[in-house]
MITIBA-605716 format. One record per residue (C-alpha): residue number from 1; x, y, z; residue in one letter; chain. Coordinates in nm, 2 decimals. Layout:
{pos=NUM	px=X	py=Y	pz=Z	code=A	unit=A}
...
This chain:
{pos=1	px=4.17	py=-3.00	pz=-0.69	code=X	unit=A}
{pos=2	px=3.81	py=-3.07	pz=-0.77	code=X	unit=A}
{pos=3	px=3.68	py=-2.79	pz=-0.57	code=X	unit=A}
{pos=4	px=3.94	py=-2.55	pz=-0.72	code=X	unit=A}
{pos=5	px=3.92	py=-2.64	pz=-1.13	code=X	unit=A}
{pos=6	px=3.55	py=-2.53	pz=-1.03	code=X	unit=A}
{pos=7	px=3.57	py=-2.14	pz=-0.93	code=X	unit=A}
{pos=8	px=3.88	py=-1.96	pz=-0.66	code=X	unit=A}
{pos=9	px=3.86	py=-2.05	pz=-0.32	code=X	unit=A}
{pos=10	px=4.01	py=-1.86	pz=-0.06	code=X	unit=A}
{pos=11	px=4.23	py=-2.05	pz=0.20	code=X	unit=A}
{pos=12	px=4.01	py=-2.02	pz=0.48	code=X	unit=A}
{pos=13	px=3.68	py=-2.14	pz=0.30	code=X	unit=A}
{pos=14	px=3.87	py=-2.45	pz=0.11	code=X	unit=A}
{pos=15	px=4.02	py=-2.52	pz=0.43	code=X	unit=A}
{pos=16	px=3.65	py=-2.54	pz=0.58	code=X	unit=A}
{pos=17	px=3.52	py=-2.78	pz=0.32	code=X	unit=A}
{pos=18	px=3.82	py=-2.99	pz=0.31	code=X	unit=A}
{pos=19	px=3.70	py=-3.04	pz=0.72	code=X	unit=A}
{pos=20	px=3.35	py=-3.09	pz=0.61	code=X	unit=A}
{pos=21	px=3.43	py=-3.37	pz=0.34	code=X	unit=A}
{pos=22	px=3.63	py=-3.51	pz=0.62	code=X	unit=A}
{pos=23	px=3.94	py=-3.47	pz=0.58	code=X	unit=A}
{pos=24	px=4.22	py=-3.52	pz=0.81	code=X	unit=A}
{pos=25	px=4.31	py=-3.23	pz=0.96	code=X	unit=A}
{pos=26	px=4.67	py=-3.28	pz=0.99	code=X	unit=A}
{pos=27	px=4.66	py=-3.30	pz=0.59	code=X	unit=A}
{pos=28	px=4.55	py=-2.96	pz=0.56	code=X	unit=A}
{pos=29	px=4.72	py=-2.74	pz=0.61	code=X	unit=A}
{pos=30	px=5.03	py=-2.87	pz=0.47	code=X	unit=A}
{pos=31	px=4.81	py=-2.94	pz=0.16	code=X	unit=A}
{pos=32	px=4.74	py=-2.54	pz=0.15	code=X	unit=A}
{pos=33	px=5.06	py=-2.47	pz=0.13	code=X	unit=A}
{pos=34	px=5.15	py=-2.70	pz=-0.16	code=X	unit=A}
{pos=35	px=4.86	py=-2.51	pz=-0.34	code=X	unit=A}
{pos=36	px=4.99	py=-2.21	pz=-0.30	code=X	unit=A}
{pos=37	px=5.31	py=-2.26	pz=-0.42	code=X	unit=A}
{pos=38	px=5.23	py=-2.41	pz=-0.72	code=X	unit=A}
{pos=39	px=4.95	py=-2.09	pz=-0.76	code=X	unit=A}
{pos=40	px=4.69	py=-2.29	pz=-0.76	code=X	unit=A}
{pos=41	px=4.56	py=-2.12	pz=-0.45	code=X	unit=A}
{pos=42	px=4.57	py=-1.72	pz=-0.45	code=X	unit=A}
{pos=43	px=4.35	py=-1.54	pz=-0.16	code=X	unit=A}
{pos=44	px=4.43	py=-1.22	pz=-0.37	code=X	unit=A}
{pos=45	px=4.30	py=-1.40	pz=-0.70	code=X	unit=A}
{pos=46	px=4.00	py=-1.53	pz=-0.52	code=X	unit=A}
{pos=47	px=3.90	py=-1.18	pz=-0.33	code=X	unit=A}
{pos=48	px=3.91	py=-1.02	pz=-0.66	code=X	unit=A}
{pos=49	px=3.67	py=-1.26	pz=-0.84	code=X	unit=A}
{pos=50	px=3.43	py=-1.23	pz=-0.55	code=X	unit=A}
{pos=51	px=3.39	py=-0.88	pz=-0.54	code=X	unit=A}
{pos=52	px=3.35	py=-0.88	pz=-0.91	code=X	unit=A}
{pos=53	px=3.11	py=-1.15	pz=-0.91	code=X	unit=A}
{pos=54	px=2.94	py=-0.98	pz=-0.63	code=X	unit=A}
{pos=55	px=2.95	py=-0.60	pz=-0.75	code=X	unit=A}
{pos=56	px=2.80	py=-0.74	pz=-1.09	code=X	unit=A}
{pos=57	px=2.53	py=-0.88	pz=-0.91	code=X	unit=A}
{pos=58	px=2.42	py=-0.51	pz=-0.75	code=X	unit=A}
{pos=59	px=2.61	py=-0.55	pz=-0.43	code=X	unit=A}
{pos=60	px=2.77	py=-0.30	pz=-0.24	code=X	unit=A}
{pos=61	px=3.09	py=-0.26	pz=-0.03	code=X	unit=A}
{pos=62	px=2.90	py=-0.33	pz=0.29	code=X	unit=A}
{pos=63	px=2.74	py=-0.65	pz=0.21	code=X	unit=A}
{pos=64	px=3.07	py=-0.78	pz=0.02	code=X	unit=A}
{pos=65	px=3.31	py=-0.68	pz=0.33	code=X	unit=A}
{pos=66	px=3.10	py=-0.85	pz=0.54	code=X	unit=A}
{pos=67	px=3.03	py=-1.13	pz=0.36	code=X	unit=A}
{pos=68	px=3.40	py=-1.20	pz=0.30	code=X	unit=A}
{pos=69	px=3.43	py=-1.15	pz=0.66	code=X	unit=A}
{pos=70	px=3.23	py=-1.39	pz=0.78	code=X	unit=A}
{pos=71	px=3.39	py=-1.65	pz=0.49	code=X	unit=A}
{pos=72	px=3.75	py=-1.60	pz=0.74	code=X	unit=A}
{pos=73	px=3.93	py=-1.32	pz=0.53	code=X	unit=A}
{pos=74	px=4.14	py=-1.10	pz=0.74	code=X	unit=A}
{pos=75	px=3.95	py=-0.75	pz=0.74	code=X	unit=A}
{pos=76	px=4.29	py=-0.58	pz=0.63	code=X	unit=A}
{pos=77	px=4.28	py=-0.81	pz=0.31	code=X	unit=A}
{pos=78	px=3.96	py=-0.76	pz=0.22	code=X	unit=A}
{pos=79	px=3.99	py=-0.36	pz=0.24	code=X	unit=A}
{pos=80	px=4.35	py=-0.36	pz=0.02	code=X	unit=A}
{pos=81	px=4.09	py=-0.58	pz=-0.26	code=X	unit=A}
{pos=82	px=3.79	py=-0.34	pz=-0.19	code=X	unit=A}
{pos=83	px=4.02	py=-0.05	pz=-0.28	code=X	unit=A}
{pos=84	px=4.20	py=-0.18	pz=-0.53	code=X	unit=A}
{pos=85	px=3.91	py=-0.35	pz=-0.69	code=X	unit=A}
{pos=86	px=3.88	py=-0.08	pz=-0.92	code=X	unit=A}
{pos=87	px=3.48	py=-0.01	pz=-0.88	code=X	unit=A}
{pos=88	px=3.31	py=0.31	pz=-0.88	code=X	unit=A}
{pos=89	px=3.06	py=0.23	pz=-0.63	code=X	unit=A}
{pos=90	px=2.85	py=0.52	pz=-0.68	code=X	unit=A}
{pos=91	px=2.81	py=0.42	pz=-1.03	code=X	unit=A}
{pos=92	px=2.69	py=0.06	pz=-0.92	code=X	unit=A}
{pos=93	px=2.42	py=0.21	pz=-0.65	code=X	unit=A}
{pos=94	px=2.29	py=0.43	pz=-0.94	code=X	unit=A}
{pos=95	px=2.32	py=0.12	pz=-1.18	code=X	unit=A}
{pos=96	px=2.13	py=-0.09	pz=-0.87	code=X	unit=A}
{pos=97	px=1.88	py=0.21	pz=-0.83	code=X	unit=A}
{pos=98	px=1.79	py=0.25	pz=-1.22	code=X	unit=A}
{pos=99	px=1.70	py=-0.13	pz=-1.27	code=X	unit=A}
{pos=100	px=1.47	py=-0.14	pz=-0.93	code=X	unit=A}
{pos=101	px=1.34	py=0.20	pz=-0.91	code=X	unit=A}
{pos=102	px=1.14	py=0.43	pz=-1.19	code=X	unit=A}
{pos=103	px=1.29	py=0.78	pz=-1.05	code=X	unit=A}
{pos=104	px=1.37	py=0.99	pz=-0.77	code=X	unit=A}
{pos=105	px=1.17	py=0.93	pz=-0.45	code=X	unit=A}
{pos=106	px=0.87	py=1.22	pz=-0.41	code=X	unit=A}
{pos=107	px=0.80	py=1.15	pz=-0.07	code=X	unit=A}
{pos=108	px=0.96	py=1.04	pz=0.26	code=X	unit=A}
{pos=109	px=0.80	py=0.71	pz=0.25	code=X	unit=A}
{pos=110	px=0.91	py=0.65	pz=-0.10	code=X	unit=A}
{pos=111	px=1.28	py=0.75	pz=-0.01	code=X	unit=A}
{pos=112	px=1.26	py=0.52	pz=0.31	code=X	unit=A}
{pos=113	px=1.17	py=0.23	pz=0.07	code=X	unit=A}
{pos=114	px=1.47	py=0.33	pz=-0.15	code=X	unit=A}
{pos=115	px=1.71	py=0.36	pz=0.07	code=X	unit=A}
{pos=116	px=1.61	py=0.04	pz=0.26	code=X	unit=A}
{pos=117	px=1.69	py=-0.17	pz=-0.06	code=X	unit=A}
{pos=118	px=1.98	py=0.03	pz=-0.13	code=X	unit=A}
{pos=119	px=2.11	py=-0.02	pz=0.21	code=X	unit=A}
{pos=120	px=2.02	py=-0.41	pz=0.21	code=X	unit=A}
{pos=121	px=2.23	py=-0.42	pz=-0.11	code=X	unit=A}
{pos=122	px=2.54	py=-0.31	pz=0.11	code=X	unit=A}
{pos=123	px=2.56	py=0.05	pz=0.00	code=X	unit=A}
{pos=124	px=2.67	py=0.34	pz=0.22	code=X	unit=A}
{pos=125	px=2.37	py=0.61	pz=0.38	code=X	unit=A}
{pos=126	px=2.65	py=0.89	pz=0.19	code=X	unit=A}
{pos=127	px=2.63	py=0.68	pz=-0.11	code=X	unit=A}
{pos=128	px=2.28	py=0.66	pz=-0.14	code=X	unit=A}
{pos=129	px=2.26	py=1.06	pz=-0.05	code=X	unit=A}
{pos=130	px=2.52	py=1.12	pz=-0.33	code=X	unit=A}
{pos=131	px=2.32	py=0.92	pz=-0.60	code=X	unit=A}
{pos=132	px=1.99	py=1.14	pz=-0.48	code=X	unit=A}
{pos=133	px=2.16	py=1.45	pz=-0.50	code=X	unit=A}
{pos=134	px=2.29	py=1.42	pz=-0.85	code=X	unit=A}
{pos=135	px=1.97	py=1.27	pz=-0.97	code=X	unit=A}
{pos=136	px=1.75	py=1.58	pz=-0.82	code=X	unit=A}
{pos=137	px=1.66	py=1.81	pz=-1.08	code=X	unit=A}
């Protein structure tokens, strides 16, 4: 309960620190499900404040899918919250790009740099060439 009156955990990742605080491992699970039934638990409640928490914070939907992934979401849940999630990811990369960068790269080697930290944020080579090309001019 302490862990959840905290921030959302998803199943997967409380179940992991439950292990890690030593917990027995028969408990779990059936503790889990007592969570959730009482909606105290919600994997949908606790993808949705990720990727907000994470989108606010410049990220893309790259580095969020993957980070959930590797956290034990199931791939199909986190692409029903990326989609549903409501963000114009364009709009953040362009948000992203405006605090880091002054302008439009002039050169190759300035648009390599750009769209190295662009891509390290976790957005999309086509999202990156879509912010350039309504910026040109």
């Amino acid at each position: 309960m302490d862990l959840l009156a905290r921030r959302e955990h998803g199943r997967a990742e409380l179940s992991r620190k439950l292990r890690q605080r030593g917990a027995p491992a028969e408990l779990i699970e059936p503790a889990l499900d007592r969570l959730a039934e009482e909606g105290l638990l919600s994997d949908s409640r606790y993808l949705e404040s990720f990727i907000r928490k994470r989108a606010m914070a410049g990220c893309g939907p790259l580095r969020i899918r993957e980070e959930l992934a590797q956290s034990g979401v199931p791939r199909a849940a986190i692409e029903q919250a990326l989609a549903q999630s409501g963000f114009d990811w364009l709009e953040q990369a362009r948000e992203v790009w405006r605090r880091k960068f002054e302008g439009a790269p002039q050169d190759a080697r300035e648009r390599a740099k750009q769209a190295r930290f662009l891509s390290y944020r976790g957005f999309s080579a086509e999202q990156i060439g879509r912010l350039w090309r309504g910026t040109d001019g």
